[in-house]
C-alpha positions in Angstrom: 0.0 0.0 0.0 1.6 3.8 -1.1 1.8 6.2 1.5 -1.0 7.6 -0.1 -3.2 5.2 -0.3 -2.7 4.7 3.7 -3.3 8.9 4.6 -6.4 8.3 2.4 -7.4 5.5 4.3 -6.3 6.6 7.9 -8.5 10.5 7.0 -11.8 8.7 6.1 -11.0 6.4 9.4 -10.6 9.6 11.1 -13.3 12.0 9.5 -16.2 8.7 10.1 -15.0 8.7 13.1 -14.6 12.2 15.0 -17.8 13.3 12.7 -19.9 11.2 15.0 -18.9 12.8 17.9 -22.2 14.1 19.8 -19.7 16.7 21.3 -18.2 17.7 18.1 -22.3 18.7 17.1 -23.0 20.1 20.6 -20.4 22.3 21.0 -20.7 24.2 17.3 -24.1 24.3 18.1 -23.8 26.4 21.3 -20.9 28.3 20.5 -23.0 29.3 17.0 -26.3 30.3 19.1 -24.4 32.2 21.6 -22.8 34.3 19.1 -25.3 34.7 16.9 -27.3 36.0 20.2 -24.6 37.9 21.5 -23.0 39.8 18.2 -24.7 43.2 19.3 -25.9 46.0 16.9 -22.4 45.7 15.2 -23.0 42.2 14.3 -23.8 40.7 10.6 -27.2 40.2 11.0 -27.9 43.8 11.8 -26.3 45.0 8.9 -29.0 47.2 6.7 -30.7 46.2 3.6 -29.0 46.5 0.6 -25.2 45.8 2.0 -23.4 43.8 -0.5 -23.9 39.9 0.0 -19.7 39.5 0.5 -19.7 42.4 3.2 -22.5 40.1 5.4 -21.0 36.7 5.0 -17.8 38.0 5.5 -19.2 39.3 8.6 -20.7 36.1 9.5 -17.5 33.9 9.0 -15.6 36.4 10.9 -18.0 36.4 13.7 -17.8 32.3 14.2 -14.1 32.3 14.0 -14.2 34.3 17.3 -15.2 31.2 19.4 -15.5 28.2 17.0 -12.1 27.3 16.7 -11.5 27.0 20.2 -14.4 24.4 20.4 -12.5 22.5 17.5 -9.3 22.5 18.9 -10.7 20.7 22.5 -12.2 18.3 20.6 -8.8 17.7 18.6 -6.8 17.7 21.2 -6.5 14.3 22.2 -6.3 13.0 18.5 -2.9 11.1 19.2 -2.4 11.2 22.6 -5.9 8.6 23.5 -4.7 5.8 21.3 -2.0 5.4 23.8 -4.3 6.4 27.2 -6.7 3.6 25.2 -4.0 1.0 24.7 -4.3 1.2 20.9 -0.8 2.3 19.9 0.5 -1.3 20.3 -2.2 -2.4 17.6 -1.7 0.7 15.2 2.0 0.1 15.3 1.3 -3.6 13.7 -0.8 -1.7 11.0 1.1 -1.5 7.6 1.1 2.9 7.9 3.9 4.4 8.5 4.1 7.2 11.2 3.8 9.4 8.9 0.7 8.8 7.0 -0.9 8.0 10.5 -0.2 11.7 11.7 -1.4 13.1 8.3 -4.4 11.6 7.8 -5.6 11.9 11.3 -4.7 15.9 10.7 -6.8 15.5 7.6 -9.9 13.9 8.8 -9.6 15.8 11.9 -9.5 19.0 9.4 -12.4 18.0 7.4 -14.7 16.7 10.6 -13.9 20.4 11.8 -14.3 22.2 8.6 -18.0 20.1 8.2 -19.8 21.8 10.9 -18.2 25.1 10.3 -19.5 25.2 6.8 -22.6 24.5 7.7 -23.4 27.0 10.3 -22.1 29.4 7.7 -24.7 28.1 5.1 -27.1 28.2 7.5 -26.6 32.1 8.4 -26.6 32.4 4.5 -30.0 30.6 4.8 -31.3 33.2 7.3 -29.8 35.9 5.5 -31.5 35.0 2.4 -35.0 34.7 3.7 -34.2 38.7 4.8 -32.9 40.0 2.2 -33.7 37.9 -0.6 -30.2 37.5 -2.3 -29.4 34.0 -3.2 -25.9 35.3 -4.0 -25.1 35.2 -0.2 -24.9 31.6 -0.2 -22.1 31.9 -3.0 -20.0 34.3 -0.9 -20.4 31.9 2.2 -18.5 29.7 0.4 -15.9 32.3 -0.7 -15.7 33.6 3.0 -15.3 30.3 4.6 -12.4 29.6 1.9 -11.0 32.6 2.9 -12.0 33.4 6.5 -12.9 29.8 8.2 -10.7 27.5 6.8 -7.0 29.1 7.0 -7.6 29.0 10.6 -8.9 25.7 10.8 -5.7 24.4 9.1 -3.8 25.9 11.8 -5.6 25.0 14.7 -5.8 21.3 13.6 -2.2 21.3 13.4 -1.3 22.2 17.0 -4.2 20.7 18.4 -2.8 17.5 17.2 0.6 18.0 17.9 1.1 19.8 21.2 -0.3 17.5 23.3 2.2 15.1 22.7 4.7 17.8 23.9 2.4 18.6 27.0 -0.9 16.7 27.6 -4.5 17.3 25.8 -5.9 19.0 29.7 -3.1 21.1 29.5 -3.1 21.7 25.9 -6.9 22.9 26.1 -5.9 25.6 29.0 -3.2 27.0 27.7 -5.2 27.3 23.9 -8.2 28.9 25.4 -5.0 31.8 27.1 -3.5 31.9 23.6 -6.5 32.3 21.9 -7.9 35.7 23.6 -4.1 36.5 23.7 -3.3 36.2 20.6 -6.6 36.6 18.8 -9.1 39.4 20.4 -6.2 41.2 23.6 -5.9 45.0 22.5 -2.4 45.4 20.8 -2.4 48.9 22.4 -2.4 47.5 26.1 0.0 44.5 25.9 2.5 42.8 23.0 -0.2 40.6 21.3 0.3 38.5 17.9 -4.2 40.2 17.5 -4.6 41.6 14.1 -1.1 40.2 12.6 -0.5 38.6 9.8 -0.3 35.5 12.3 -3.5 35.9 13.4 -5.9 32.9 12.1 -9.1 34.5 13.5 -9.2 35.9 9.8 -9.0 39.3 10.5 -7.0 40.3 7.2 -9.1 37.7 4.5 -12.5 39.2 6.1 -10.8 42.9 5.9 -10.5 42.6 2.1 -13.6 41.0 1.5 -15.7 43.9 3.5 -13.7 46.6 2.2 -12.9 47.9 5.3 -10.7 47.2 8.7 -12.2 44.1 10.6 -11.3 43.8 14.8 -7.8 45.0 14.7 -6.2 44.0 10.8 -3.4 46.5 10.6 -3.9 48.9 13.7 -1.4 50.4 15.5 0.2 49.2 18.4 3.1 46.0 19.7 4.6 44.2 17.0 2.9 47.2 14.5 5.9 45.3 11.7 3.1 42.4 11.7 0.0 44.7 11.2 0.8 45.7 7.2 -2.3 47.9 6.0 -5.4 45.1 5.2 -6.0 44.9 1.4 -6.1 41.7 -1.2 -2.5 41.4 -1.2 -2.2 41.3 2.5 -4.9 39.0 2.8 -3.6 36.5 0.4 -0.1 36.3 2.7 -2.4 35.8 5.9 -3.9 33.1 4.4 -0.3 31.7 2.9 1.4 32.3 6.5 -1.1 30.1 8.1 -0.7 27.3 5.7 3.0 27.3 5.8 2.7 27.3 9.5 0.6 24.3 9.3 3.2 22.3 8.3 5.9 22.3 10.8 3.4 21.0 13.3 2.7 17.9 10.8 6.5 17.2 10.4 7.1 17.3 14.2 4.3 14.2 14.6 6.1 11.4 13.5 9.5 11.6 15.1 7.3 12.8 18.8 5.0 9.4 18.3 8.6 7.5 18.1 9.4 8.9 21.2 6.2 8.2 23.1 6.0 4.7 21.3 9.5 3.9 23.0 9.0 5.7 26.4 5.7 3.7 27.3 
């Protein structure tokens, strides 16, 4: 069997199996309603009649990357690290897949579970949006927007949510993302150094800038690390997008040689 055949068939293993998950449903499902409840009169869904159908779904997929992705990355977190607590390892080790097509593909289906739900309460704001303002383009640019917006950020977070617990452990893991994630993601860069409204940001603050033709949360603002905070615009956006991807990747190269290590420590 290639080593692709074996990611192929480790990421539909992994997507059957984590798409199941009643806490995978629950969890989107709350974080969605609270959001949606709690945008205030800034929020998508109050924007007037008549504003262009990329301004609201960019608003929308900017508004679930505030909380989603934290929900993702606690259900991710344990991806590698329970086979072992479960006794597993032993078996998967006598599996012809190498290390690492076992890593990738569980990054993949992990990706794709995540990236399910998320594209769906997206569709479904489109849906709402619709009915209200009878423009069936909006579901066209949810797509766009969660291309742009939703999944960059997605990528990222699956990454280290399937790597760093090996380094640390998934309870841990899940405290110290929740710190990172206001940290880095939604802290003022006026009141303390913060990576918020960088380039490095994968909230999607820099995609969603471009696609509602104006400054969204803190793309490009003055403040700590200002070097990271370029003025928002298509060009910008496209390297967001890019940096994230690229920083994907070391996370995905770091699995195999880790899952050695824990294989011959237990």
């Amino acid at each position: 069997m290639t080593t692709v055949r074996q990611t192929w068939a480790v990421t539909r293993y992994e997507f059957r199996m984590q798409i199941r998950k009643r806490s995978l449903w629950i969890t989107t499902a709350t974080l969605a309603v609270v959001l949606t409840l709690t945008q205030g009169d800034r929020g998508p869904r109050h924007l007037p009649l008549g504003t262009p159908p990329r301004e609201v779904m960019a608003g929308w997929a900017l508004l679930m990357s505030i909380l989603l992705p934290i929900g993702f990355g606690m259900v991710l977190a344990d991806r590698l690290t329970r086979d072992r607590r479960l006794g597993l390892a032993s078996l998967l080790e006598s599996l012809p897949t190498g290390r690492g097509a076992l890593a990738a593909g569980k990054y993949l289906g992990g990706l794709t579970s995540t990236a399910v739900p998320a594209a769906l309460v997206l569709l479904t704001a489109a849906a709402g949006e619709t009915a209200h303002r009878h423009d069936p383009a909006l579901f066209a640019w949810a797509a766009v927007a969660f291309a742009v917006i939703t999944l960059p950020g997605l990528a990222f977070v699956a990454a280290f949510a399937l790597v760093c617990p090996l380094l640390t452990t998934a309870p841990l893991f899940r405290v110290l993302f929740v710190g990172y994630w206001f940290w880095g993601n939604m802290l003022n860069p006026d009141l303390f150094p913060s990576l918020t409204g960088t380039l490095l940001t994968p909230l999607g603050d820099y995609p969603a800038s471009w696609l509602m033709g104006e400054r969204a949360l803190y793309a490009g603002t003055d403040g700590w690390l200002e070097f990271l905070r370029p003025e928002p615009g298509g060009a910008t956006a496209v390297v967001a997008i890019a940096l994230l991807l690229v920083l994907s990747l070391p996370p995905l190269a770091l699995a195999p040689p880790l899952l050695r290590r824990r294989n011959l420590s237990a």
